[in-house]
ChimeraX commands (.cxc) that place a marker at each C-alpha (Angstrom):
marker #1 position -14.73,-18.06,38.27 radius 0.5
marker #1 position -17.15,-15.05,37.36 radius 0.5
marker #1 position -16.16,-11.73,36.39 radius 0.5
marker #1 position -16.72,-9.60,39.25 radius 0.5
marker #1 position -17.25,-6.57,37.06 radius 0.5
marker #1 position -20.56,-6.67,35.59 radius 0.5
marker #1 position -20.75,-5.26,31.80 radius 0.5
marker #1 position -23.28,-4.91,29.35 radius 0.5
marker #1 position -23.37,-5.07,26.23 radius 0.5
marker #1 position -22.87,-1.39,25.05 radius 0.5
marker #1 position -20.49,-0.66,27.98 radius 0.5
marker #1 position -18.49,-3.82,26.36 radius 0.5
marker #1 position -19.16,-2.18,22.64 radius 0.5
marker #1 position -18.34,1.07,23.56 radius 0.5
marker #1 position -14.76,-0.30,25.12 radius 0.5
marker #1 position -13.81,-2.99,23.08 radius 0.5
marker #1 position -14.56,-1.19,19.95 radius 0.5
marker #1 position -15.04,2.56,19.72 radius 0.5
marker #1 position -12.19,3.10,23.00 radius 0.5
marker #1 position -10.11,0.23,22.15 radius 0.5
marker #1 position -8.14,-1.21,19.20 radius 0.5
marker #1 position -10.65,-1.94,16.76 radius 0.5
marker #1 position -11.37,1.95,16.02 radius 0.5
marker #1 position -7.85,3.14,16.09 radius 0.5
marker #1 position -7.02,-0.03,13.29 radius 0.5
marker #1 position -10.13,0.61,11.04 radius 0.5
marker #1 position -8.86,4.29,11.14 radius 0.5
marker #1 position -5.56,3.99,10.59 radius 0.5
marker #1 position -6.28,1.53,7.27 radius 0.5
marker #1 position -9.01,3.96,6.21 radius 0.5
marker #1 position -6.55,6.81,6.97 radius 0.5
marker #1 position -3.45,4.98,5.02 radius 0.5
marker #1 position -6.14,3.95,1.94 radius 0.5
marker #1 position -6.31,7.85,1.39 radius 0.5
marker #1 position -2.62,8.14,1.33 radius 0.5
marker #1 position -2.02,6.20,-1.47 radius 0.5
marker #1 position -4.79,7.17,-3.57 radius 0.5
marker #1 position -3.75,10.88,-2.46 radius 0.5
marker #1 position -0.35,9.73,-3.97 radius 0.5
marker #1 position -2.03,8.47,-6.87 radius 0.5
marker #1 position -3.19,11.50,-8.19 radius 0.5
marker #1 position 0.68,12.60,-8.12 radius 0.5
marker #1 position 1.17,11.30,-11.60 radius 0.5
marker #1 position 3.42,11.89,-14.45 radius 0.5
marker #1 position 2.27,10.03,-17.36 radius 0.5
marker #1 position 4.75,8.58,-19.87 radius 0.5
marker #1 position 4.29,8.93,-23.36 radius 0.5
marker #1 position 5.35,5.56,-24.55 radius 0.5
marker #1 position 3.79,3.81,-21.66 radius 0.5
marker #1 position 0.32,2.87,-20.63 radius 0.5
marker #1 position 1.41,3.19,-17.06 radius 0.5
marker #1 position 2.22,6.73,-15.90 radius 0.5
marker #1 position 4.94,7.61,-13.27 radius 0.5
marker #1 position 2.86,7.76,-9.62 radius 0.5
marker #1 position 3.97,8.01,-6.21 radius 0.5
marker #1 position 1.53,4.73,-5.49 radius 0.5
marker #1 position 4.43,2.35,-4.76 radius 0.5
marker #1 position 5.98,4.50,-2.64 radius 0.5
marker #1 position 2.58,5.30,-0.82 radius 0.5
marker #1 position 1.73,1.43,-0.65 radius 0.5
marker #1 position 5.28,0.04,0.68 radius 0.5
marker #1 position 5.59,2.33,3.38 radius 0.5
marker #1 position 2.06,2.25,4.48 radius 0.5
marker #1 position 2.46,-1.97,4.23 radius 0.5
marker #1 position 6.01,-0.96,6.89 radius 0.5
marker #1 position 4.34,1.37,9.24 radius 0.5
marker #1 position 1.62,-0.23,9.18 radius 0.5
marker #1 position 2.69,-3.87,9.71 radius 0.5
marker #1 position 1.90,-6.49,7.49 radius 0.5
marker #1 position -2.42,-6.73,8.19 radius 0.5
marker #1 position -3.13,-3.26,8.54 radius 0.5
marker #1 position -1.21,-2.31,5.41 radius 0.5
marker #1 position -2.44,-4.98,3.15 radius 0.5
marker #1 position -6.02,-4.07,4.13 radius 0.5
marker #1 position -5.23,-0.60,3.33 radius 0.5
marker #1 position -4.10,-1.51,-0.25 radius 0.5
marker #1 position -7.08,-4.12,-0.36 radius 0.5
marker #1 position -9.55,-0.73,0.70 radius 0.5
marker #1 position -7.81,1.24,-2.10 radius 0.5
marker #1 position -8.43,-0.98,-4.22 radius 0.5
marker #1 position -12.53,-1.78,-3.62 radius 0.5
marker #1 position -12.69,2.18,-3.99 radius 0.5
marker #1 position -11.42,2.17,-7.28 radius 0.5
marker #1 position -12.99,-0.49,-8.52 radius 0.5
marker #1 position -16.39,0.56,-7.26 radius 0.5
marker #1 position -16.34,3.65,-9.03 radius 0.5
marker #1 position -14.29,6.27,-6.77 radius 0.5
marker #1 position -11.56,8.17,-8.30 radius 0.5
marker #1 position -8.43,7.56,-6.38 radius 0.5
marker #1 position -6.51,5.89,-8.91 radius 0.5
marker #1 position -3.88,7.75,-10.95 radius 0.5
marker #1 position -5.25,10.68,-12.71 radius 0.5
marker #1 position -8.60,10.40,-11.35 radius 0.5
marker #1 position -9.58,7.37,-12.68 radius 0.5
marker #1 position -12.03,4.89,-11.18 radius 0.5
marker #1 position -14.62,2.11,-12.05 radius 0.5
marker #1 position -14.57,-1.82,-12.85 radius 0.5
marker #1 position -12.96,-0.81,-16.44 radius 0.5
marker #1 position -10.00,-0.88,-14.40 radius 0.5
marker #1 position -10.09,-4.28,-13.80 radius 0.5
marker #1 position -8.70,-4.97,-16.75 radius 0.5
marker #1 position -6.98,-1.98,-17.86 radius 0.5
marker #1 position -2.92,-2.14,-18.58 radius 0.5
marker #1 position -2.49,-0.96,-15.08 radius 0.5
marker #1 position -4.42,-3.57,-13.61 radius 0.5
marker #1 position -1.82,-5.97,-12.65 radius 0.5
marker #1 position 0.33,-2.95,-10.64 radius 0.5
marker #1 position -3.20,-2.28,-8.64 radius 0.5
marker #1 position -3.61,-6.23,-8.13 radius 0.5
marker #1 position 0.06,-6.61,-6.61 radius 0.5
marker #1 position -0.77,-3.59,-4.08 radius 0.5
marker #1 position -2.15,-5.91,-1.15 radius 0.5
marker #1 position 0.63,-8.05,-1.34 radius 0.5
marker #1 position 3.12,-5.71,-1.70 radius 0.5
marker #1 position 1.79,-3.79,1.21 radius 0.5
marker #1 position 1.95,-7.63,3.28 radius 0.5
marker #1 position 5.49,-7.95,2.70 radius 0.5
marker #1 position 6.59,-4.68,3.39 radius 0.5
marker #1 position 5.01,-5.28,6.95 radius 0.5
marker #1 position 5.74,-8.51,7.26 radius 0.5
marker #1 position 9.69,-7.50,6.95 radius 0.5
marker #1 position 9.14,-4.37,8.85 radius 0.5
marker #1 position 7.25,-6.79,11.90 radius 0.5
marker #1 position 10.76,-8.29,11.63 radius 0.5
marker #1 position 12.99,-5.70,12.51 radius 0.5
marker #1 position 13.66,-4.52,8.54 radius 0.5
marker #1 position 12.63,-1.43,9.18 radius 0.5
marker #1 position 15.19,-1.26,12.29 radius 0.5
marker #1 position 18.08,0.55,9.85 radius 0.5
marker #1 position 17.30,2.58,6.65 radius 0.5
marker #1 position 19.94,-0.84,5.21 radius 0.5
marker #1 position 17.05,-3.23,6.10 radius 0.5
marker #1 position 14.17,-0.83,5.37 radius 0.5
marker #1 position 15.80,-0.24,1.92 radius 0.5
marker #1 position 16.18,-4.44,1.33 radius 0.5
marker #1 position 12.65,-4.58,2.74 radius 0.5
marker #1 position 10.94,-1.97,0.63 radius 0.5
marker #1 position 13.05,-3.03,-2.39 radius 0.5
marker #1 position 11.64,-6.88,-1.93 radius 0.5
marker #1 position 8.09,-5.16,-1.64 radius 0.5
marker #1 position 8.67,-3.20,-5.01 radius 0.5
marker #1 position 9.78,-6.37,-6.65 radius 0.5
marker #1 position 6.21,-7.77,-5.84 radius 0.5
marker #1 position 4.88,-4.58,-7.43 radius 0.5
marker #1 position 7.07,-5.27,-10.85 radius 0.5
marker #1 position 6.13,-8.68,-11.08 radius 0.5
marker #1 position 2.34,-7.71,-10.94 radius 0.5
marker #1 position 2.87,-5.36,-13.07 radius 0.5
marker #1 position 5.38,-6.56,-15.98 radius 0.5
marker #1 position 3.35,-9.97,-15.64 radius 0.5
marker #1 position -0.47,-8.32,-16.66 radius 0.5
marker #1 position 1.67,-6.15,-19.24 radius 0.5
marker #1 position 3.40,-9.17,-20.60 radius 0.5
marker #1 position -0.56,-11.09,-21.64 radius 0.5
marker #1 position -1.52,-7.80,-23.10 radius 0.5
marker #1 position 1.94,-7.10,-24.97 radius 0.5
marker #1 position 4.62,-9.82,-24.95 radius 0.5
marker #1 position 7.22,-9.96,-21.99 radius 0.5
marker #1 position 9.63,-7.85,-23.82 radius 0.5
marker #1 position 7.37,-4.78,-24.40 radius 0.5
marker #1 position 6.08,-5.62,-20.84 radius 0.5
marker #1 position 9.84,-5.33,-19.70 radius 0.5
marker #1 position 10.00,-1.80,-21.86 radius 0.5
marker #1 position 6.91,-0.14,-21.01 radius 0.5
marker #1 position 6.21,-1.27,-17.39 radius 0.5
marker #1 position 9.69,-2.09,-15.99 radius 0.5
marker #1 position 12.72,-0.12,-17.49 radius 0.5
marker #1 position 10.96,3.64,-17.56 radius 0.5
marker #1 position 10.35,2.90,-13.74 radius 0.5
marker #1 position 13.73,1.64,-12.17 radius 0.5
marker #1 position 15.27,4.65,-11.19 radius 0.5
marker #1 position 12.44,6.56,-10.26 radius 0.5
marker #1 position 11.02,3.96,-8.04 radius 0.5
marker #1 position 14.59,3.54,-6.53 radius 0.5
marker #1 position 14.80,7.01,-5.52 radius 0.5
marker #1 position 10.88,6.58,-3.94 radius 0.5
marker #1 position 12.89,3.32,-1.94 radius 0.5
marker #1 position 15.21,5.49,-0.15 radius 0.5
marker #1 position 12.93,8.15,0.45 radius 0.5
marker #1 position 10.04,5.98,2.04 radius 0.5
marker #1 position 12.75,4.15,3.93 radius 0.5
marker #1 position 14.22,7.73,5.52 radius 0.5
marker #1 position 10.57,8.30,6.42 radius 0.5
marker #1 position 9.83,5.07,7.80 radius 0.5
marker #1 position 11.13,5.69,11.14 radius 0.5
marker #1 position 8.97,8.69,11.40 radius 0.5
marker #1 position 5.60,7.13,10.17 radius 0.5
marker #1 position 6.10,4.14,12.77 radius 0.5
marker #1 position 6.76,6.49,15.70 radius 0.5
marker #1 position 3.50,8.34,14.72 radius 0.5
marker #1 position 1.79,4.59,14.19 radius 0.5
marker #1 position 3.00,3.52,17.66 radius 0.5
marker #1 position 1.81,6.80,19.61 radius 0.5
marker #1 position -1.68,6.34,17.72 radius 0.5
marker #1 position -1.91,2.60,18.83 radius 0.5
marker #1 position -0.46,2.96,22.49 radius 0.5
marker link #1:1,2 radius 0.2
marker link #1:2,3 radius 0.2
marker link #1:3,4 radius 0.2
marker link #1:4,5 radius 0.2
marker link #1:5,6 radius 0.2
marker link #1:6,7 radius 0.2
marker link #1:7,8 radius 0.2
marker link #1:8,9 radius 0.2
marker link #1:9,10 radius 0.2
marker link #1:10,11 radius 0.2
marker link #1:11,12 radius 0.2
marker link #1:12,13 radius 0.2
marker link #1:13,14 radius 0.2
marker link #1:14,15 radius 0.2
marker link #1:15,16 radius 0.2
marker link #1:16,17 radius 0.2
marker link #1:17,18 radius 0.2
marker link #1:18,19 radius 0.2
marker link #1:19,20 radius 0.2
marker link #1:20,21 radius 0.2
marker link #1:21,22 radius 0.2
marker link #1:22,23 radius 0.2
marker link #1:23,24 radius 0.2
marker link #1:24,25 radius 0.2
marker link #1:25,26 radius 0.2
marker link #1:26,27 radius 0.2
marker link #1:27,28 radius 0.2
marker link #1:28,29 radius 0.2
marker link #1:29,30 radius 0.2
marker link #1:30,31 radius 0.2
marker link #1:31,32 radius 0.2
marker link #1:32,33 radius 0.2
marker link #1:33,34 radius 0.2
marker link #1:34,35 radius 0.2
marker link #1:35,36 radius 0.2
marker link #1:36,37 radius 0.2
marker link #1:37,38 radius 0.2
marker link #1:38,39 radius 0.2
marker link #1:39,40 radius 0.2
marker link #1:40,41 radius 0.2
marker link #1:41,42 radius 0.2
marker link #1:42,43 radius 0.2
marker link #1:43,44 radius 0.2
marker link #1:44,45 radius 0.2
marker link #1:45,46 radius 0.2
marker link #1:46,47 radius 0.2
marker link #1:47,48 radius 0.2
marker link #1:48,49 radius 0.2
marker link #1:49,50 radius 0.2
marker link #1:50,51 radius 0.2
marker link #1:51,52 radius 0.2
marker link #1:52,53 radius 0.2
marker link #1:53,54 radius 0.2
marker link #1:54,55 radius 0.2
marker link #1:55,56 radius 0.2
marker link #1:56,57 radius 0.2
marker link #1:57,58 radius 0.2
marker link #1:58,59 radius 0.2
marker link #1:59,60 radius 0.2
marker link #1:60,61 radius 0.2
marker link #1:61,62 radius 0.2
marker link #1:62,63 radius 0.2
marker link #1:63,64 radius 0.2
marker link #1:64,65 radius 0.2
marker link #1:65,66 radius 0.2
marker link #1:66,67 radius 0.2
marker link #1:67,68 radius 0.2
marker link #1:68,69 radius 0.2
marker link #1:69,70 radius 0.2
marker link #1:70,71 radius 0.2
marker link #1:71,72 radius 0.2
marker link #1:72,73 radius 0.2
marker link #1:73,74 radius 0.2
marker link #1:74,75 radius 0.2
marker link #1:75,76 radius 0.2
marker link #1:76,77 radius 0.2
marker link #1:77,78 radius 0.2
marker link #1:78,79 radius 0.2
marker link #1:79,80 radius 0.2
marker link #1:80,81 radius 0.2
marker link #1:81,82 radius 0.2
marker link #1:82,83 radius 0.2
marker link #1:83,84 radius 0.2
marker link #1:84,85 radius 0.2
marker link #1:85,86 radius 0.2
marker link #1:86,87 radius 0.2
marker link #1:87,88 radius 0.2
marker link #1:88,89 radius 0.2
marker link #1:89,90 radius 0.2
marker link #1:90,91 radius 0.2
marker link #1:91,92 radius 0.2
marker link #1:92,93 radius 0.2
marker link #1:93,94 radius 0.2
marker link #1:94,95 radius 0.2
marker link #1:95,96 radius 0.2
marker link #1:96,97 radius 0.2
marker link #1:97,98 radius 0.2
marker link #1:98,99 radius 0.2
marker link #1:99,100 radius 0.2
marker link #1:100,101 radius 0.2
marker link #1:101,102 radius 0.2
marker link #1:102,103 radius 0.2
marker link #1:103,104 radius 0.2
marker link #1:104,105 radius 0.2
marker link #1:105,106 radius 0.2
marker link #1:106,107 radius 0.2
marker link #1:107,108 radius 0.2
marker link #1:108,109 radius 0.2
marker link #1:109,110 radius 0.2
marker link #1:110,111 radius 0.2
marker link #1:111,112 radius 0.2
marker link #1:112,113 radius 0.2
marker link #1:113,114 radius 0.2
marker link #1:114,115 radius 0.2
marker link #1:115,116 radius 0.2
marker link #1:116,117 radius 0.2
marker link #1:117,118 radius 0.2
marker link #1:118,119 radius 0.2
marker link #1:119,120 radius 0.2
marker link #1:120,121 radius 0.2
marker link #1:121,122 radius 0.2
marker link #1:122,123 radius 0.2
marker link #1:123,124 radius 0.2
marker link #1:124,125 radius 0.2
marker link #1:125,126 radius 0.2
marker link #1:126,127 radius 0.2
marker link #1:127,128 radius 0.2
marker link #1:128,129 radius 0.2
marker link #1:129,130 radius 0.2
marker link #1:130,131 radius 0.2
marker link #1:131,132 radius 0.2
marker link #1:132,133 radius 0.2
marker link #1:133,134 radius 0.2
marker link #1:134,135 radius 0.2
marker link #1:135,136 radius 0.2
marker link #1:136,137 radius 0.2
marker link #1:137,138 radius 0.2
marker link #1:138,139 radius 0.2
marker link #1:139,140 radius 0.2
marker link #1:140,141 radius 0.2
marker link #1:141,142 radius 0.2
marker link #1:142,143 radius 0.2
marker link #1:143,144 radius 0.2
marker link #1:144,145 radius 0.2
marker link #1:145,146 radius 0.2
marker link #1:146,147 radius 0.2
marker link #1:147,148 radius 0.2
marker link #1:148,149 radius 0.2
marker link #1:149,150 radius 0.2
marker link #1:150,151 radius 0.2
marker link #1:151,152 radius 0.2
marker link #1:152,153 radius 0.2
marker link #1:153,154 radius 0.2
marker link #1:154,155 radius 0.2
marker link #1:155,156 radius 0.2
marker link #1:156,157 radius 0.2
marker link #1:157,158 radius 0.2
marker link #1:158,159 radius 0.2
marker link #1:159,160 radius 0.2
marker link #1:160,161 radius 0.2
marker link #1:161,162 radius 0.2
marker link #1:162,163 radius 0.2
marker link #1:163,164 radius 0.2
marker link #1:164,165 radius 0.2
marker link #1:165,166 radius 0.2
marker link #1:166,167 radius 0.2
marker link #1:167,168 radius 0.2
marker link #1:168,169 radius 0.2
marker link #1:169,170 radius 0.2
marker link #1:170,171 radius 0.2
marker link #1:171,172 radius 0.2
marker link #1:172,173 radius 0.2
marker link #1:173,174 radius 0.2
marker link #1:174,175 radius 0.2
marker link #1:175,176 radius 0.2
marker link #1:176,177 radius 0.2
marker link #1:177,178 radius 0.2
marker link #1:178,179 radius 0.2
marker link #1:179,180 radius 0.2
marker link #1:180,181 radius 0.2
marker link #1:181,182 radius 0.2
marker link #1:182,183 radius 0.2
marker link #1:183,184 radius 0.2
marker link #1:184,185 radius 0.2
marker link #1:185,186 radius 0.2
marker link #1:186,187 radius 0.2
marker link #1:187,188 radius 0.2
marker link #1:188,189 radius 0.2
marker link #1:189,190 radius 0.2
marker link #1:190,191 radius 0.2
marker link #1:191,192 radius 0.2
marker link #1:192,193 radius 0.2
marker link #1:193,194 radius 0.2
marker link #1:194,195 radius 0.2
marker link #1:195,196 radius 0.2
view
C-alpha cells in the first residue's frame, strides 16, 4: 500500500500549500481583513455618540457570508489583532491596545462572531435568496448590537447604551443589510472562482 509517486518534502510544500488551498484561504482572510478596515475608515461620526456611523458591519457580515463561516470569522479575528497591535484600520484611523477598552470595544469584540454566523447561515443556503441573505445578515447584525449595546451598557447604563449605540444605528445599518445581501451573490461567485 505505498504511494507510487514519490514526493519530497518541498514538492509536497510547494503543492499542498503555496498551489493548493492553504494560500488561496490565508489570502482571501488577509484580503477580506483589509475590506473591513478599508470600510472602517468610511466613518461618519455622531455627535451624541461615542460610536460613529461606519460601514464595518456591513464589511464584516458579508465577508462572514462569502466567506463562509471559518474564513470570515478569521478575517474579523485578523482585523482585530491589527488594531489592537497598533495598526490603524479601525474607524477614523485609530489603532492600539487603548482600544481594548474604548466605548467601541464591545462592537470590535462581536466582529468574529458576527462574521461566524453570517457564514454559518450562508454555508446553509441563507444566502440562496436576497429573503434568506437579508434574515441571515440581519441575525449577524443582531450579534453586532448585542456586543455593542452590552460594553456600552457597563460604561453607561442600558438605557443610554440603547440611545447612543442602538437607536442612531437602526436604519442605517438596515439599509447596509439589503445592500450587502444584493451583493452577496456577487462576492460568492468571485469567492468560488478564487477557490475552484
Amino acid at each position: 500500500m505505498s504511494n507510487t509517486k514519490s514526493s519530497t518534502i518541498p514538492q509536497l510544500l510547494a503543492d499542498r500549500l503555496i498551489r493548493g488551498r492553504a494560500a488561496v484561504n490565508l489570502l482571501l482572510v488577509i484580503g477580506a481583513s483589509a475590506i473591513i478596515a478599508i470600510a472602517a475608515q468610511i466613518a461618519i461620526p455622531i455627535p451624541f455618540s461615542p460610536v460613529p456611523l461606519t460601514l464595518q458591519p456591513l464589511a464584516v457580515i458579508l465577508v462572514g457570508a462569502a466567506l463562509g463561516s471559518t474564513r470570515g470569522a478569521a478575517a474579523a479575528a485578523l482585523y482585530l489583532f491589527e488594531g489592537f497591535s497598533g495598526l490603524p484600520v479601525f474607524a477614523q484611523g485609530h489603532g492600539g491596545p487603548v482600544w481594548m477598552f474604548a466605548a467601541t470595544a464591545g462592537y470590535l469584540y462581536s466582529y468574529p462572531l458576527a462574521a461566524w454566523i453570517a457564514g454559518w447561515m450562508s454555508e446553509r443556503g441563507w444566502g440562496n435568496s436576497i429573503v434568506r441573505a437579508l434574515a441571515g445578515m440581519t441575525a449577524a447584525m443582531a450579534v453586532i448590537y448585542a456586543g455593542g449595546w452590552s460594553w456600552l451598557a457597563v460604561l453607561s447604563g442600558p438605557q443610554a447604551a440603547f440611545t447612543l449605540g442602538v437607536a442612531p444605528f437602526v436604519i442605517a445599518d438596515a439599509i447596509k443589510i439589503a445592500i450587502g445581501a444584493a451583493i452577496l451573490p456577487y462576492a460568492r461567485t468571485l469567492v468560488d472562482r478564487l477557490t475552484a
